[in-house]
FIBA-801899 format. One line per field, with one value per residue: residue in one letter; x, y, z of N, C-alpha, C in turn. Coordinates in steps of 0.02 Angstrom, whole numbers. Example, Ala and Ser with C-alpha at 12.3 -4.5 7.8 and 13.67 -1.06 7.14 Angstrom:
<nodes>
aa: A | S
n.u: 660 | 642
n.v: -284 | -112
n.w: 390 | 354
ca.u: 615 | 684
ca.v: -225 | -53
ca.w: 390 | 357
c.u: 660 | 645
c.v: -165 | 2
c.w: 390 | 394
</nodes>
This chain:
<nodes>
aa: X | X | X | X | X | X | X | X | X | X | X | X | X | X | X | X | X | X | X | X | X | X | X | X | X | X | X | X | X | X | X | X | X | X | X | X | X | X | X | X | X | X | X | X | X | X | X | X | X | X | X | X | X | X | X | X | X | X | X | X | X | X | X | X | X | X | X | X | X | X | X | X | X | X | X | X | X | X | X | X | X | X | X | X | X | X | X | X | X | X | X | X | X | X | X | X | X | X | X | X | X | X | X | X | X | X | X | X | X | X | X | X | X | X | X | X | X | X | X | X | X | X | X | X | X | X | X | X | X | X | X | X | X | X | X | X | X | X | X | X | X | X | X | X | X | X | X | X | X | X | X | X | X | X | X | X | X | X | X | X | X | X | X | X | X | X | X | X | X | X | X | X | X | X | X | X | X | X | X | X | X | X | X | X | X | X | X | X | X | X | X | X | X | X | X | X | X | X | X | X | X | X | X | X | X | X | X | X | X | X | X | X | X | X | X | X | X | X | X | X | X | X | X | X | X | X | X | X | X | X | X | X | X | X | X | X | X | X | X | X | X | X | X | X | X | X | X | X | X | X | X
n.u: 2156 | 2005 | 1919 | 1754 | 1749 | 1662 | 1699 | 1795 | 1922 | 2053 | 2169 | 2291 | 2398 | 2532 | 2574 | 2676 | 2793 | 2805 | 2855 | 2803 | 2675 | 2551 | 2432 | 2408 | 2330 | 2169 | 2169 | 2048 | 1935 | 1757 | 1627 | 1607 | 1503 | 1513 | 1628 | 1580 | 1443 | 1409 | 1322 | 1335 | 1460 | 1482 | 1400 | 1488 | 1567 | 1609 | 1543 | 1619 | 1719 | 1889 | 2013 | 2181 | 2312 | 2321 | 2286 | 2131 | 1996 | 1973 | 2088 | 2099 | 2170 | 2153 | 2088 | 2151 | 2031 | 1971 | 1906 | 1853 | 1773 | 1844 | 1857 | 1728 | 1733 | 1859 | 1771 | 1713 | 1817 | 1949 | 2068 | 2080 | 2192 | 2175 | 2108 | 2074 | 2047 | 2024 | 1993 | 1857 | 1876 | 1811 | 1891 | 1874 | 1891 | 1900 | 2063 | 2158 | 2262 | 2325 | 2400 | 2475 | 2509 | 2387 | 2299 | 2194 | 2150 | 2055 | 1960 | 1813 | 1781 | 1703 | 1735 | 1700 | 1675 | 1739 | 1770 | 1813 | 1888 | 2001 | 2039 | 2216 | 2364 | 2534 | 2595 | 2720 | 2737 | 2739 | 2614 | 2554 | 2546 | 2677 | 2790 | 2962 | 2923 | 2768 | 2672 | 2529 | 2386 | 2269 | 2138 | 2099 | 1946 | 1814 | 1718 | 1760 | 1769 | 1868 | 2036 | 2041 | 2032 | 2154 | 2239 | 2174 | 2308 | 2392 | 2405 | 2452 | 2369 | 2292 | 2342 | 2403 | 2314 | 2227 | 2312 | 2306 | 2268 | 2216 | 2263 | 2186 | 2217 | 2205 | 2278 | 2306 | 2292 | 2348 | 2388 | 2432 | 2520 | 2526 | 2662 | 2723 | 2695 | 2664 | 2668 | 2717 | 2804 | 2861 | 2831 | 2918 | 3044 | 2970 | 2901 | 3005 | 3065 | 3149 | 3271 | 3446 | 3487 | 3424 | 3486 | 3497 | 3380 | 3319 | 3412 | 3337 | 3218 | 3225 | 3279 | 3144 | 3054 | 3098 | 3059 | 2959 | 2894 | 2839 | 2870 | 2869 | 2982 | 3040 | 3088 | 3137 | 3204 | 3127 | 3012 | 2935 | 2873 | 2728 | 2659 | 2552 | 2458 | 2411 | 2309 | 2348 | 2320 | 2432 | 2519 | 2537 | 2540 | 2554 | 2584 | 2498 | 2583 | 2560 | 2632 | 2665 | 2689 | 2727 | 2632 | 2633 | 2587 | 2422 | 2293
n.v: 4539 | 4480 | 4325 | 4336 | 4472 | 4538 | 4649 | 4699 | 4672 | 4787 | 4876 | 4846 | 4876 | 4871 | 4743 | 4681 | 4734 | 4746 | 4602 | 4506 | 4458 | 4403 | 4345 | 4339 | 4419 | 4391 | 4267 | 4220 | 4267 | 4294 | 4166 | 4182 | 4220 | 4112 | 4162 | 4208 | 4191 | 4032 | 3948 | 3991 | 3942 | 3802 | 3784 | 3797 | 3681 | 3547 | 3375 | 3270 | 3142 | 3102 | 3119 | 3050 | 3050 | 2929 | 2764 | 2723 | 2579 | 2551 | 2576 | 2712 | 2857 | 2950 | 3099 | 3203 | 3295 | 3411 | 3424 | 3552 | 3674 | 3792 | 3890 | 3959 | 3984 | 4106 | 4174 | 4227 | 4263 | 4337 | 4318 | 4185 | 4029 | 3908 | 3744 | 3678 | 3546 | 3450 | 3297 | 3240 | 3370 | 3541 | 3600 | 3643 | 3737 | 3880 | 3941 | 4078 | 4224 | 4373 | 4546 | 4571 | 4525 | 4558 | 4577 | 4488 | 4456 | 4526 | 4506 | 4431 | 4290 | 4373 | 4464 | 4553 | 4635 | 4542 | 4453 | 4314 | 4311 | 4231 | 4106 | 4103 | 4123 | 4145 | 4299 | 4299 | 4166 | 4047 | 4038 | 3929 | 3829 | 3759 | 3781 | 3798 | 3808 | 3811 | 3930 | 3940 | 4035 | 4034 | 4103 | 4048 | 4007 | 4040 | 3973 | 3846 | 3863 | 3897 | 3882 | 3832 | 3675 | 3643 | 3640 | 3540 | 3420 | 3455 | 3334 | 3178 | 3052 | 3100 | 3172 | 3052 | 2977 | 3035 | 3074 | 3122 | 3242 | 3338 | 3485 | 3557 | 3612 | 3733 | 3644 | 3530 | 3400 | 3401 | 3273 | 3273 | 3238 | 3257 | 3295 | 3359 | 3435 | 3583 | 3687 | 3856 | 4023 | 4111 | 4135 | 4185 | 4103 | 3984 | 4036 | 4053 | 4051 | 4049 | 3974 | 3941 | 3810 | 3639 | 3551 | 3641 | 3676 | 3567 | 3536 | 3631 | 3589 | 3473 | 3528 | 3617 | 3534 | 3465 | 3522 | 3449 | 3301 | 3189 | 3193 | 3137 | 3124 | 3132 | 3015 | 3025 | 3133 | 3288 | 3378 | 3501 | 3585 | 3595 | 3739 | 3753 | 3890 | 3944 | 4051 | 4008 | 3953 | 3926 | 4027 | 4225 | 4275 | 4171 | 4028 | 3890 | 3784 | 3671 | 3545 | 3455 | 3357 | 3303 | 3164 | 2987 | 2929 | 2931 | 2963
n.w: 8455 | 8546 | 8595 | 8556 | 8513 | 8369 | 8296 | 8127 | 8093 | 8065 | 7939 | 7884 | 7839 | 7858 | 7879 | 7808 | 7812 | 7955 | 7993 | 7918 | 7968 | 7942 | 7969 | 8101 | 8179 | 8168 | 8242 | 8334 | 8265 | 8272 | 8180 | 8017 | 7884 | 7736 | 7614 | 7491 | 7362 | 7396 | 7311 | 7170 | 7156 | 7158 | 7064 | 6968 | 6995 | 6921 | 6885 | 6843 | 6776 | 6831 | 6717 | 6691 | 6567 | 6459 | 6395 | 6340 | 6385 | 6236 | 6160 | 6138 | 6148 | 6294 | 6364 | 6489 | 6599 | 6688 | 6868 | 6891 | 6820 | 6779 | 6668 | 6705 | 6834 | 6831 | 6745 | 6843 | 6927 | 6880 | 6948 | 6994 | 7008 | 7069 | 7133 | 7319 | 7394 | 7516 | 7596 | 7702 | 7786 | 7795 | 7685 | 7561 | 7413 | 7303 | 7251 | 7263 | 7195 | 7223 | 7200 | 7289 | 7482 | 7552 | 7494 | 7461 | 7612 | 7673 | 7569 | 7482 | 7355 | 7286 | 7280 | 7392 | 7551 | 7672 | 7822 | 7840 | 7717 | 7577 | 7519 | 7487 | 7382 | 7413 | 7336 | 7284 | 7230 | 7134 | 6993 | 6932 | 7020 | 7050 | 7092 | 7175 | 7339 | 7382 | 7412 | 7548 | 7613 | 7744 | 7846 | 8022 | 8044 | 8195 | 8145 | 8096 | 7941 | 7807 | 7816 | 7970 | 7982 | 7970 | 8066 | 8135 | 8105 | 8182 | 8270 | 8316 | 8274 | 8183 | 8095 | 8032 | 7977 | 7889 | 7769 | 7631 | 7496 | 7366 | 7247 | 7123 | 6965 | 6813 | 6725 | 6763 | 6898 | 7044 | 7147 | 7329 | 7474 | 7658 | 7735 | 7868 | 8022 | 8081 | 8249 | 8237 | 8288 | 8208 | 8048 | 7944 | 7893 | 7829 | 7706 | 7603 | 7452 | 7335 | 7276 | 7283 | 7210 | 7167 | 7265 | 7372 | 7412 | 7446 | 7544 | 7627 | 7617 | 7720 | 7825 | 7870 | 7885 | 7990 | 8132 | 8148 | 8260 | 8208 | 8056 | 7910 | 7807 | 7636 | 7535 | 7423 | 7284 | 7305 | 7216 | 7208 | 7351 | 7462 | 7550 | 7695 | 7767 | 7921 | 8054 | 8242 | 8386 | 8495 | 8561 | 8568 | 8407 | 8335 | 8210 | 8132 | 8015 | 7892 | 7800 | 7623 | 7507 | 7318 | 7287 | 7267 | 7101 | 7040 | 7145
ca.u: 2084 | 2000 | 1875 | 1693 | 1747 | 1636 | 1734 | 1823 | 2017 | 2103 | 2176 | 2351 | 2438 | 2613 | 2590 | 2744 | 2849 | 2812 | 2875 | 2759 | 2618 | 2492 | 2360 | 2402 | 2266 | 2116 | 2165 | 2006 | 1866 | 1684 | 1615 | 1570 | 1452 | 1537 | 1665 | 1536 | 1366 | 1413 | 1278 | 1348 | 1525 | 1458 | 1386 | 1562 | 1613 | 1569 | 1547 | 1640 | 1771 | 1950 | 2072 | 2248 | 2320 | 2321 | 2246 | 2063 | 2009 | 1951 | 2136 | 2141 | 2195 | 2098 | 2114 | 2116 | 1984 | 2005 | 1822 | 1839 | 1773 | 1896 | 1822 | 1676 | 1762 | 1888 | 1740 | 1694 | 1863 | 2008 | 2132 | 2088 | 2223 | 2183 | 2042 | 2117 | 1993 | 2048 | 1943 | 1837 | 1861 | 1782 | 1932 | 1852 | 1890 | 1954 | 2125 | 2166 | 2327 | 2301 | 2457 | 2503 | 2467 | 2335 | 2227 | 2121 | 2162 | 1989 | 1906 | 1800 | 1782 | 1680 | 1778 | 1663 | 1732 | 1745 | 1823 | 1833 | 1942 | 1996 | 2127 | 2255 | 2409 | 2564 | 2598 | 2780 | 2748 | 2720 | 2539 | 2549 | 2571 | 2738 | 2860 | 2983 | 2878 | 2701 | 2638 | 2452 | 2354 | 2181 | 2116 | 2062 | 1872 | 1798 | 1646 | 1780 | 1782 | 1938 | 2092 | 2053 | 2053 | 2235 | 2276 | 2186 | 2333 | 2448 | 2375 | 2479 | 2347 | 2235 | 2408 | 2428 | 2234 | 2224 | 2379 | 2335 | 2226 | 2211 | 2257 | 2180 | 2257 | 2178 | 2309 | 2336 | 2272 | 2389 | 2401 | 2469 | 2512 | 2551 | 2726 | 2739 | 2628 | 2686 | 2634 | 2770 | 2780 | 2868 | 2838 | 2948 | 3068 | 2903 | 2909 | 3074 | 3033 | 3201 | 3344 | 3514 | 3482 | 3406 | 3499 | 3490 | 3284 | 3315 | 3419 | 3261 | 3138 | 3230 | 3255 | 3076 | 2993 | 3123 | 3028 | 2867 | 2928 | 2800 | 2875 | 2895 | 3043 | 3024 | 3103 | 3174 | 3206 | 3050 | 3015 | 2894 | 2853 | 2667 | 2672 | 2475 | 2476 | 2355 | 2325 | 2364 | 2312 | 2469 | 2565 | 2524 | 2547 | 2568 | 2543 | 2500 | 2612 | 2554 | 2695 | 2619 | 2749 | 2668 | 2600 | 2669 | 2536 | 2347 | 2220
ca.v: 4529 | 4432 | 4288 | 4375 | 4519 | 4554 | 4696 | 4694 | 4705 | 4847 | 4879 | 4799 | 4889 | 4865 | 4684 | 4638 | 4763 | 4715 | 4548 | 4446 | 4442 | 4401 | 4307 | 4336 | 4470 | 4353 | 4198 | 4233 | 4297 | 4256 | 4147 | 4228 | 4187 | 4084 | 4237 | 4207 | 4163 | 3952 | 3906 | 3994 | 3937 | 3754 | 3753 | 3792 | 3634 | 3476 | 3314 | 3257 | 3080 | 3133 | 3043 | 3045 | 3031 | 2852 | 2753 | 2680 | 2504 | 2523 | 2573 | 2763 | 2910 | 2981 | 3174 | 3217 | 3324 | 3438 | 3404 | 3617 | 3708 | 3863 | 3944 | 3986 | 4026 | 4141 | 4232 | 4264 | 4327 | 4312 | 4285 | 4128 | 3992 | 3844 | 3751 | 3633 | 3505 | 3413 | 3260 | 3227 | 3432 | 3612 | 3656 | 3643 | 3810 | 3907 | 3989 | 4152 | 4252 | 4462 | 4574 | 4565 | 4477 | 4585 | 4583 | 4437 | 4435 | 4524 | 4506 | 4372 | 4261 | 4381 | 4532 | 4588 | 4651 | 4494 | 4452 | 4265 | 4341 | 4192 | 4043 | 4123 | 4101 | 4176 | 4346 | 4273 | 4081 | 4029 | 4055 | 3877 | 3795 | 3727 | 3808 | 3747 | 3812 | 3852 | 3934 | 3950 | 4046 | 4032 | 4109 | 3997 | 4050 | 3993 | 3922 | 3781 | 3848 | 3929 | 3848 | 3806 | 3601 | 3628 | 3622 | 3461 | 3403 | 3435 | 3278 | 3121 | 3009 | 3148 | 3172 | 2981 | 2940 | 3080 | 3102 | 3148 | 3283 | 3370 | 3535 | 3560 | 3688 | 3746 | 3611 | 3468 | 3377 | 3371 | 3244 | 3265 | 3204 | 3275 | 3267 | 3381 | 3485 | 3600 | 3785 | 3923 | 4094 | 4177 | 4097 | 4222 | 4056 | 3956 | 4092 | 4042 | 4027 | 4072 | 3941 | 3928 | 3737 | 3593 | 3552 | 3704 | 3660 | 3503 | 3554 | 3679 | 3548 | 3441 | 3618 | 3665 | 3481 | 3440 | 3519 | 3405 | 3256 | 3121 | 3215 | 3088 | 3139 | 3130 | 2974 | 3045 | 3224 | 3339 | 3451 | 3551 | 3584 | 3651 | 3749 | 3798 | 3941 | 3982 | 4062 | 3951 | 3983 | 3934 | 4093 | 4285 | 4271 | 4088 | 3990 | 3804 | 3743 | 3599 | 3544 | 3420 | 3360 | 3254 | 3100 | 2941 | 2898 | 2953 | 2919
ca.w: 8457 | 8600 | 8559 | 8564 | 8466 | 8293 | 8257 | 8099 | 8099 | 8026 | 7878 | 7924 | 7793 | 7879 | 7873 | 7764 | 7837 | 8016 | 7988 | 7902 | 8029 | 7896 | 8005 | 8173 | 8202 | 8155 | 8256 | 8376 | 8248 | 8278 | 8124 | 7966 | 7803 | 7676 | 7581 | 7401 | 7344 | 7375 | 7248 | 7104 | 7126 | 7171 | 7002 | 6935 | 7008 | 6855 | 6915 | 6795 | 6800 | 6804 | 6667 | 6687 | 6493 | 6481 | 6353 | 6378 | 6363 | 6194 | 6136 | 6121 | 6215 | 6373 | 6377 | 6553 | 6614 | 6756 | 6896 | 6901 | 6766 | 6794 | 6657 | 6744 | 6893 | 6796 | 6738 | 6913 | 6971 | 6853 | 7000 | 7021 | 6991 | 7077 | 7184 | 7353 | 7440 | 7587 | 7603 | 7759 | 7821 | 7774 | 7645 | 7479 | 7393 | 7258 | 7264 | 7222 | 7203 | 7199 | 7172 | 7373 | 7523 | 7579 | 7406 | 7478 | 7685 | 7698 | 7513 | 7454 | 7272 | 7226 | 7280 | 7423 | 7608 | 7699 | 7871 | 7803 | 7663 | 7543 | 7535 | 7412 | 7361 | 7416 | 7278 | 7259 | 7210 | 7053 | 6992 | 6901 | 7097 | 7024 | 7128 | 7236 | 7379 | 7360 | 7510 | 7536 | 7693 | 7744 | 7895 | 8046 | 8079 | 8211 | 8139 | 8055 | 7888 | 7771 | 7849 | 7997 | 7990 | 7977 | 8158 | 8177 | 8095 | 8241 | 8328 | 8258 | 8244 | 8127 | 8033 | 8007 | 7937 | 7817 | 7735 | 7562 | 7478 | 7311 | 7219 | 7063 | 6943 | 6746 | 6698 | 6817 | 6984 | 7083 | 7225 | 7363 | 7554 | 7705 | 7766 | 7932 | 8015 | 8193 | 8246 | 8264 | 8309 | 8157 | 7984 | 7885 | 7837 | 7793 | 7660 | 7564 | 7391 | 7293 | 7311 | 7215 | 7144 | 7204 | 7301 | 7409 | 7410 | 7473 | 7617 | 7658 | 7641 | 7778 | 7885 | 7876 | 7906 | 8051 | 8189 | 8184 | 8269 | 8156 | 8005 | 7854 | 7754 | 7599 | 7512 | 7345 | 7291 | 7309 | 7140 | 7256 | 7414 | 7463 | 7633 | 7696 | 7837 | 7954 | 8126 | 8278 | 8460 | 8573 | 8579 | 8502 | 8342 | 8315 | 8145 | 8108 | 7966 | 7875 | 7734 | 7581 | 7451 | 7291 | 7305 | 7189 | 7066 | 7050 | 7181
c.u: 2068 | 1921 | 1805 | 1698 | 1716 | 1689 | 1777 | 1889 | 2025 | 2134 | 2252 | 2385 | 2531 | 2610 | 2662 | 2771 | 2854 | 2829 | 2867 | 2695 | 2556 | 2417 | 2346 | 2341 | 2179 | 2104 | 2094 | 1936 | 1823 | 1684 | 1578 | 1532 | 1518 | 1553 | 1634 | 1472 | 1392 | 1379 | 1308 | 1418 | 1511 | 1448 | 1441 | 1594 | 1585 | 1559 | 1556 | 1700 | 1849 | 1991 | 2127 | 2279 | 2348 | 2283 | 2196 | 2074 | 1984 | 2017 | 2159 | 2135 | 2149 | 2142 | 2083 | 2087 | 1984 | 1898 | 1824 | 1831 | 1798 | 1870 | 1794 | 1693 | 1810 | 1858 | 1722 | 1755 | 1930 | 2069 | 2133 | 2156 | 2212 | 2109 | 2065 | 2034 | 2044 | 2020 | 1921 | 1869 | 1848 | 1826 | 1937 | 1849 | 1928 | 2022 | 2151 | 2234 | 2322 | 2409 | 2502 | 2472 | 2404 | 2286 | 2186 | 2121 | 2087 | 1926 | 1875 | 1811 | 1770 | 1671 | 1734 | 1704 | 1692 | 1785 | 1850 | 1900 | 1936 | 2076 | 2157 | 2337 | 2477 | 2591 | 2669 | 2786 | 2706 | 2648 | 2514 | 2559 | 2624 | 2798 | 2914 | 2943 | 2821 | 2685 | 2575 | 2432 | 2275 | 2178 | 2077 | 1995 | 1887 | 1740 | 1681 | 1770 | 1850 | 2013 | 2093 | 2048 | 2106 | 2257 | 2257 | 2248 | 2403 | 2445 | 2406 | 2444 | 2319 | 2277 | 2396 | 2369 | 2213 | 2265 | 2368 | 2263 | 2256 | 2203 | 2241 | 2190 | 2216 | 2218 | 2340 | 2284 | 2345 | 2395 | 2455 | 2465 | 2553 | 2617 | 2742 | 2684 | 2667 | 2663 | 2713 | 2741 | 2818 | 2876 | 2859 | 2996 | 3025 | 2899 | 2954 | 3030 | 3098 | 3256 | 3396 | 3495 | 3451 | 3428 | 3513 | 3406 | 3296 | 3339 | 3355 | 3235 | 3158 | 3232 | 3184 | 3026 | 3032 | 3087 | 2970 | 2895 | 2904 | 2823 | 2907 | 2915 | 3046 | 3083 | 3159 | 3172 | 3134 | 3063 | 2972 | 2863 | 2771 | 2676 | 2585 | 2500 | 2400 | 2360 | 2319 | 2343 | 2364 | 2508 | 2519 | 2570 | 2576 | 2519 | 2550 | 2520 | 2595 | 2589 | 2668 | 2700 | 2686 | 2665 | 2628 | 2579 | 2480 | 2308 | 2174
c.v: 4470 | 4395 | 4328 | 4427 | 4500 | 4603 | 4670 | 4728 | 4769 | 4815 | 4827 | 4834 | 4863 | 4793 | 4636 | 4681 | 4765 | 4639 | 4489 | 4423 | 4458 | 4378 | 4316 | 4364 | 4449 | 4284 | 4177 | 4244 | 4260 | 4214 | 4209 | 4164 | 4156 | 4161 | 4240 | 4156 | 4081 | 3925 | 3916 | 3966 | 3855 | 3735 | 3751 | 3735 | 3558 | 3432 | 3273 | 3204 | 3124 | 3073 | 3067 | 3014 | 2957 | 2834 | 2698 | 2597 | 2498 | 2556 | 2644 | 2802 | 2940 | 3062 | 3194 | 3299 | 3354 | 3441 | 3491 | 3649 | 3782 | 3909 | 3990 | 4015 | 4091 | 4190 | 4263 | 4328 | 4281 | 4300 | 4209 | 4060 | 3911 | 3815 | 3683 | 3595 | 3462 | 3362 | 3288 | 3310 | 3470 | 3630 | 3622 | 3718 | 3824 | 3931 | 4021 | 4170 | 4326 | 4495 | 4592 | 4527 | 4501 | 4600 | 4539 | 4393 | 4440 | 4544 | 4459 | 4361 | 4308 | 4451 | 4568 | 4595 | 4587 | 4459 | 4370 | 4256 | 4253 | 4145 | 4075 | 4109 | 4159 | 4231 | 4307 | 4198 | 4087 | 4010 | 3984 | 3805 | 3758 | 3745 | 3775 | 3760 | 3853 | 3864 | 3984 | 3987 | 4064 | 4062 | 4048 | 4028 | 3998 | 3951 | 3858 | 3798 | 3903 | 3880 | 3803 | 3743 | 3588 | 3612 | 3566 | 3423 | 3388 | 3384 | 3219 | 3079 | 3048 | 3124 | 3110 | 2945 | 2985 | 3118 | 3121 | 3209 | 3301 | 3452 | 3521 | 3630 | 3682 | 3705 | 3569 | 3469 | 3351 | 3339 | 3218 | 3228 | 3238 | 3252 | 3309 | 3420 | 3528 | 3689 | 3817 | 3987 | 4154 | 4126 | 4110 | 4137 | 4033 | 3989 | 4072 | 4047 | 4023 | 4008 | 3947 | 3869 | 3695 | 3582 | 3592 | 3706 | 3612 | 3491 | 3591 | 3623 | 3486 | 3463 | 3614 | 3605 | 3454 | 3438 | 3488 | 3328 | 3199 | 3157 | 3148 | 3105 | 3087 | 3060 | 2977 | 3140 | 3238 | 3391 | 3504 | 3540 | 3633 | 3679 | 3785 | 3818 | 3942 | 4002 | 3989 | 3976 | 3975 | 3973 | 4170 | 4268 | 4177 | 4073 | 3934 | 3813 | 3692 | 3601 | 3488 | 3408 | 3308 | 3191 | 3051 | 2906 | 2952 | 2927 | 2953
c.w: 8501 | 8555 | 8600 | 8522 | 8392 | 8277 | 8203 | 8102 | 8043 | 7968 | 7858 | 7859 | 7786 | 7875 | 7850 | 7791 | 7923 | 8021 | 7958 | 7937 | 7972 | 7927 | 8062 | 8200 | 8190 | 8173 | 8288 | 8334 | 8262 | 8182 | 8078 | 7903 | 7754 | 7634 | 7504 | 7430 | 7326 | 7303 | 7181 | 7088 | 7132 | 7103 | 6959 | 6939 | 6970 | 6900 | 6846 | 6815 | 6776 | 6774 | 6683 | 6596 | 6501 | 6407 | 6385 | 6370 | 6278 | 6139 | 6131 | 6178 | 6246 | 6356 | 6446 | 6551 | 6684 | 6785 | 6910 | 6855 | 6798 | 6738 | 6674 | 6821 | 6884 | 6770 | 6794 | 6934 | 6916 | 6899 | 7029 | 6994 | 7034 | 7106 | 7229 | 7382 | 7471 | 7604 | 7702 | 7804 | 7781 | 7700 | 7589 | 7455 | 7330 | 7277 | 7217 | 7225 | 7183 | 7197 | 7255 | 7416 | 7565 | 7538 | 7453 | 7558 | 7709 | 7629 | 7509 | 7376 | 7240 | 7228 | 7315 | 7481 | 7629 | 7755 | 7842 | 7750 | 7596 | 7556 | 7460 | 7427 | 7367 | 7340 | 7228 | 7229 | 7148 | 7036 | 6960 | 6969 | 7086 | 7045 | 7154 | 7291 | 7370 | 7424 | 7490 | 7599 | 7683 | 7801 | 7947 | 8086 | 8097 | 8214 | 8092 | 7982 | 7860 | 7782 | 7909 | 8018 | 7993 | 8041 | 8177 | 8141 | 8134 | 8282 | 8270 | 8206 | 8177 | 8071 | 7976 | 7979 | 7893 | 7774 | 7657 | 7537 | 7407 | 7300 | 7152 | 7016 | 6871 | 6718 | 6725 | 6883 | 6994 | 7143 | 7267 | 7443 | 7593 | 7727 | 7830 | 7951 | 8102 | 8193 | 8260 | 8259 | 8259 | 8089 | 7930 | 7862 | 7819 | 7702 | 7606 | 7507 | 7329 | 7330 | 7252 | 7199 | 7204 | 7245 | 7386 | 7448 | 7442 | 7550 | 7687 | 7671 | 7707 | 7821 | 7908 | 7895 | 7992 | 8130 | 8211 | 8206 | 8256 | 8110 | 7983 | 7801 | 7705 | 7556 | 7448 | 7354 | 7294 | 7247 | 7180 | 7310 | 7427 | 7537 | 7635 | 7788 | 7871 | 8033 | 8166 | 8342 | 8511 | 8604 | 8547 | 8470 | 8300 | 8240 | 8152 | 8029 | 7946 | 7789 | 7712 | 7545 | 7383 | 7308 | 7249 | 7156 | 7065 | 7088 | 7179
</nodes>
């Protein structure tokens, strides 16, 4: 698809059995409408202080409090499992996970046809984002919203002034920080998700961050790795990789 085209892509059924070419065919789309009615999922979102279990100042225990009422989003679309914000770019969203990778390439939240589609969650990674590798894909419109702020991440300095962001899950925030970010042209390893033991994971996660040459290897073991996909423009079929590990502490 060339940039100007409206047309909506095909059905891509072969997707997983042509190689993994999950995004390639939407690197170019024109912008689309926000993939749900913003307002109603907006109101889903509390403004509410997050605790970390801790005890207060007046001696007893804090029950942390997640700032996503998932309930209410859960009634919308029970596939939801998570919701990622990115500070300072577009990628504030829910995340979904359907029974393949083509449930929500061209659905929205709120299960309508949608070239936008939704940021979901690879079928194979653990629905609790607790995996060893969680891998996420968004589409990169080009009106700047779903995924695509990821690629400004291929630029060092970007990398090196916004290194951390947040997943929030029905049972944890998790924060995290950027540790690599580079485009390639086949992201079936990206994919891994199964290792024999840690140690086996650990080899990966130095594999799979090696090729960004600001990659900041990771210090201690890694319990999970997040991998977010999206289209890329410097080849056909190119993806931007951006790899996260957690973060030490709460910020």
């Amino acid at each position: 698809m060339t940039v100007g085209h409206t047309q909506k892509p095909g059905r891509m059924h072969n997707l997983l059995a042509a190689g993994f070419i999950l995004l390639a065919a939407i690197c170019f789309l024109e912008g689309a409408k926000e993939p749900w009615e913003q307002q109603k999922i907006q109101r889903a979102y509390e403004s509410v202080a997050e605790a970390a279990d801790a005890s207060g100042d007046d001696g007893r225990e804090r029950v942390w409090r997640s700032p996503i009422d998932f309930e209410a989003l859960s009634a919308m679309n029970p596939d939801t499992v998570g919701w990622i914000r990115i500070p300072d770019t577009k990628i504030d969203y829910p995340i979904v996970q359907g029974s393949d990778n083509q449930a929500y390439l061209y659905k929205s939240f709120q299960g309508e046809e949608a070239d936008a589609g939704c940021i979901f969650l690879d079928f194979e990674s653990r629905s609790d984002l607790r995996g060893y590798n969680n891998v996420l894909y968004g589409h990169n419109m080009k009106n700047g919203t779903m995924f695509a702020d990821l690629v400004r991440y291929k630029d060092e300095r970007y990398f090196r002034e916004h290194p951390y962001f947040k997943i929030y899950t029905p049972k944890e925030t998790i924060c995290l920080r950027a540790v690599a970010c580079y485009y390639i042209e086949d992201d079936s390893r990206a994919r891994t998700m199964v290792f024999q033991d840690q140690e086996a994971f650990e080899a990966f996660v130095r594999e799979i961050l090696s090729p960004c040459p600001y990659a900041e290897m990771p210090g201690k073991p890694v319990r999970n790795l997040y991998t977010l996909i999206t289209c890329s423009y410097e080849a056909e079929d190119a993806r931007t990789l951006l790899f996260a590990v957690e973060a030490d502490g709460v910020w």
